[in-house]
N, C-alpha and C positions, 0 to 999 in steps of 0.2 A: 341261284341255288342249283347245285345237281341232285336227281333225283332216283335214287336206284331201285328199278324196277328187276324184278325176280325172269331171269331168262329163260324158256325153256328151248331146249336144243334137244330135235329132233336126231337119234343118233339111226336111225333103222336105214337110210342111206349107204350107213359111212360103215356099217355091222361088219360086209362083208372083209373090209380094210385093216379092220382094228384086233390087235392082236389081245386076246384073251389076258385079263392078269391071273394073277395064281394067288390064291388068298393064303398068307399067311398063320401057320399054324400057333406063332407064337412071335411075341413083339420082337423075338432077338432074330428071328429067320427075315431072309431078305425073299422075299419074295422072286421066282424068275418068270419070264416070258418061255414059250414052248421052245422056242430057238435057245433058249440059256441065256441069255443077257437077263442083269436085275431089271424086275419091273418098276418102271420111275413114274408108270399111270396113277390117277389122283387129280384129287384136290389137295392143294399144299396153301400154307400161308410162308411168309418169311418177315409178318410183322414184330420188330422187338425194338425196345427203347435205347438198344445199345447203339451209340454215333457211327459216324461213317469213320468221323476221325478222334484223336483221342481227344476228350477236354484237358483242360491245362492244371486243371486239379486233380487231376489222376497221373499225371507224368511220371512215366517209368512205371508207371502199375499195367502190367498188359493182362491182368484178369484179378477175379473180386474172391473173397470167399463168402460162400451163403449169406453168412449173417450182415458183410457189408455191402454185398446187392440188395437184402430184404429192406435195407433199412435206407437203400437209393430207391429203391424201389418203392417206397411207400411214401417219400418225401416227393416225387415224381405224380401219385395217385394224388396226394393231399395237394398238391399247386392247381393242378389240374381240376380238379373240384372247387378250392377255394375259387376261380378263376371263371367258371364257368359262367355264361353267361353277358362277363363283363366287357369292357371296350376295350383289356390289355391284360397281357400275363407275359408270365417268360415265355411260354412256349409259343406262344400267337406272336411276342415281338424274333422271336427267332423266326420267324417265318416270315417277316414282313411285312406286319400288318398294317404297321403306322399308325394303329390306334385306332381303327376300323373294325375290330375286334371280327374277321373273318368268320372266325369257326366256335361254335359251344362244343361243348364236351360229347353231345348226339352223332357228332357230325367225326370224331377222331376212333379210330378205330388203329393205332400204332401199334398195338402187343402194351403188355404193365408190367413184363420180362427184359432184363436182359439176356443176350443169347447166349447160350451153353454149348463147348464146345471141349469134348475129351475130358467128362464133366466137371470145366469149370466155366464160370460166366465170364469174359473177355468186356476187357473197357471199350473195344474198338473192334469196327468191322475190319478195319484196317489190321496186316499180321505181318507186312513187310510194306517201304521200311520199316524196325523193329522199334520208332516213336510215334507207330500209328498216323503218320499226317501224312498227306500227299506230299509230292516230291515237287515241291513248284519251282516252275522254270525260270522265271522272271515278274518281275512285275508288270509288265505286259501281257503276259499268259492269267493274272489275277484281272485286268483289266477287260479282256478280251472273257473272261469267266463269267464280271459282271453283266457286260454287253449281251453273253447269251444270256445269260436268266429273267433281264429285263426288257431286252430287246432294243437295239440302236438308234431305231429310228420311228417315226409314228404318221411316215407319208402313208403308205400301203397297209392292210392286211396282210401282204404275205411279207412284209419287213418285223414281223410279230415273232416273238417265241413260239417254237414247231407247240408245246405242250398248254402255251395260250387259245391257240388255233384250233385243237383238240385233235392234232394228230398223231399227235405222242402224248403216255403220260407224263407227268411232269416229275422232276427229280430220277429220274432214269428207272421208274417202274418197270417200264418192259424192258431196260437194256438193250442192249449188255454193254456195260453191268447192270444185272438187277438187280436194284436198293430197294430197302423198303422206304414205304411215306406215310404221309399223317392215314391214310386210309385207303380200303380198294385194295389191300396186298397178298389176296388171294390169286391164286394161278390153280389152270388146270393140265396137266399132261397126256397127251394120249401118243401111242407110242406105235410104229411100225417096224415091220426088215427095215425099211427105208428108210421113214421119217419119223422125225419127231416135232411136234404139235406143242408148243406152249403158248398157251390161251391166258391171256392177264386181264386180272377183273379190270383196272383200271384203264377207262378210255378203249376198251374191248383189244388190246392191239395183239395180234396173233403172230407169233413166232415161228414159222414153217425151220428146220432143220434138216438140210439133206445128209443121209450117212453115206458115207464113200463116193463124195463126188468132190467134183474140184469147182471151184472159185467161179464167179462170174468173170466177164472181161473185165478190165478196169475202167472200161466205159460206162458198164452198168451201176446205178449209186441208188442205196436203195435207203429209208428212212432210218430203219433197224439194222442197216447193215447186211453181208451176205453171211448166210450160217452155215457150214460144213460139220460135217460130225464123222468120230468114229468110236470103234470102242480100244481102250488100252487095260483090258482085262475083266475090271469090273466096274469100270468110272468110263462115263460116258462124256467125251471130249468134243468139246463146239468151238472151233477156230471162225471170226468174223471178222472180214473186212468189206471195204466197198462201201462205207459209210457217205451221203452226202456231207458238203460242207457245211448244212446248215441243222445238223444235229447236234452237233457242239458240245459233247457231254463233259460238263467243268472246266470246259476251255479248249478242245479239243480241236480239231482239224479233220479232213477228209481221212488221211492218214491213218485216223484210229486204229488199230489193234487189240481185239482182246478174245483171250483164250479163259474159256468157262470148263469146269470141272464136276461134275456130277456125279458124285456116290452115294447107293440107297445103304445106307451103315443100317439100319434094322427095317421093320414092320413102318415104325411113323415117322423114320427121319431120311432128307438127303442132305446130305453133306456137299455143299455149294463153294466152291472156290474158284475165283475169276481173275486172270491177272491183265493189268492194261498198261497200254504202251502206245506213244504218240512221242516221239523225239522233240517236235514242233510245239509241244503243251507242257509235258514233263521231265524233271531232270533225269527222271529212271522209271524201268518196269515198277509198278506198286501193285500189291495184291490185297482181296479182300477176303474172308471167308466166314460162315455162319452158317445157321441150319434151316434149311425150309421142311416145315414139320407138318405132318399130314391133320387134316382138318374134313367134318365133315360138307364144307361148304354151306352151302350152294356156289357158284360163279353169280354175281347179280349185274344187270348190264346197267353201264354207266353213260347215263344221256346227258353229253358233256354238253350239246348247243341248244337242247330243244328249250325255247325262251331266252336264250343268251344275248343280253344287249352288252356285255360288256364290249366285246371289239368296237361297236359303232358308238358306246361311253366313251372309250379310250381315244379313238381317233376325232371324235367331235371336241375333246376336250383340247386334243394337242391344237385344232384348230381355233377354240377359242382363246386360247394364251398366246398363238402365234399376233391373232386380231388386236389382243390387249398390247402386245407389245409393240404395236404400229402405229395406235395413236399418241 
């Protein structure tokens, strides 16, 4: 079980660093930092029900009107409830649970929204291609997908998925791309001349973004990738590369590529749009976009290993099958 304990982060160090926000006089003013760039500081969530990719019962519908998100939307709350508790549902079998029934309804913290964008609610995070799905390379790039999610092999700990391990969050929390997941999809921003700070509740993992600087060597590979930033007016632009090879987001490669877009469109919203590219994984650049809407928090830190017997379950297991299978 992980167990979210309430963080407090001492900020009276960091005071001298951080640039003041400018409070909003009204939901439709963007707030700026004293330099003029929008202020993007906060707590934001970006949890919403709506998929990564489009489901196949929506094909060709790239957004809902009111009345036919209320009425997904409440067929989503009613599974979800009915379900609670039990050894299986849709949402726990999409997830994998094999009838282990993972998670009750205390434990999911997704959004019971789809997400709204130029106000309408979109069937897909996905907004290019324009049928919402990834652009798959091969059937080898689906298999090499699996591989990451479940991991290859079960000799080592570090032959494990980064997000099993609790180095990363899992399903690309911290990105980039940053998706939402079943829970933990609060982020916090804090903003400088220089840098930009995104703090993700999930698995604590911190985002440093330098502004106007270049690239690491390509020697350098770092979990998250390397963040660069600048501004192109009023949308705040983070080019990443430098990825290891064993971050693998959906099938991914060292290779990765992806360029993030951040604009504060009012008082409680930014406007998030990421687009990724990997030649080695996908047929073509795909993009995603959605809203991360401001929230009062708190961040709560997430003690992904304290008591965790899974890894040393997982690996005692693989060795007791290999045993069965010798006699």
């Amino acid at each position: 079980m992980f167990y979210r304990l309430i963080q407090f982060v001492s900020l009276g160090a960091l005071s001298v660093l951080l640039v003041a926000p400018t409070p909003a006089q009204n939901s439709s003013v963007v707030p700026r930092t004293p330099d003029g760039h929008p202020d993007l500081q906060g707590t934001w969530t970006n949890a919403t029900i709506t998929p990564l990719e489009r489901p196949a019962a929506l094909a060709g519908k790239t957004t809902l009107t009111d009345a036919e998100a209320h009425e997904l939307e409440t067929k989503s709350a009613n599974e979800l409830a009915e379900y609670d508790g039990k050894s299986e549902g849709p949402l726990l079998t999409a997830t994998g649970s094999a009838g282990t029934g993972g998670y009750n309804a205390l434990f999911l913290d997704r959004g019971s929204e789809f997400a709204r964008v130029d106000g309408v609610k979109r069937t897909s995070l996905i907004i290019d291609p324009p049928d919402g799905k990834v652009p798959r390379l091969s059937a080898e790039t689906d298999r090499r997908l699996i591989a990451s999610y479940t991991g290859g092999s079960f000799n080592s700990v570090k032959d494990r998925p980064l997000s099993e391990r609790c180095i990363i969050g899992f399903g690309s929390t911290s990105g980039p791309p940053m998706l939402p997941v079943l829970y933990n999809n609060n982020y916090q921003i804090v903003q400088t001349p220089d840098h930009v700070l995104i703090l993700v509740e999930m698995v604590h993992d911190a985002r440093i973004v330098r502004l106007n600087a270049k690239h690491a060597p390509p020697d350098v590979r770092q979990w998250l990738g390397d963040s660069v930033g600048h501004w192109e007016g009023d949308t705040l632009v983070v080019d990443t590369t430098n990825f290891t090879d064993k971050t693998r987001f959906r099938g991914s490669t060292e290779n990765l590529h992806v360029v993030e877009r951040f604009t504060r469109t009012d008082a409680g919203t930014i406007l998030y749009r990421a687009t990724i590219e990997d030649p080695a994984a996908f047929a073509r650049p795909w993009t995603i976009e959605y809203p991360f809407l401001a929230t009062p928090g708190p961040i709560y830190e997430y003690a992904c290993h304290e008591g965790n017997y899974a890894l040393t379950d997982i690996l005692g297991g693989a060795r007791k099958k290999e045993a069965e299978e010798r006699r």
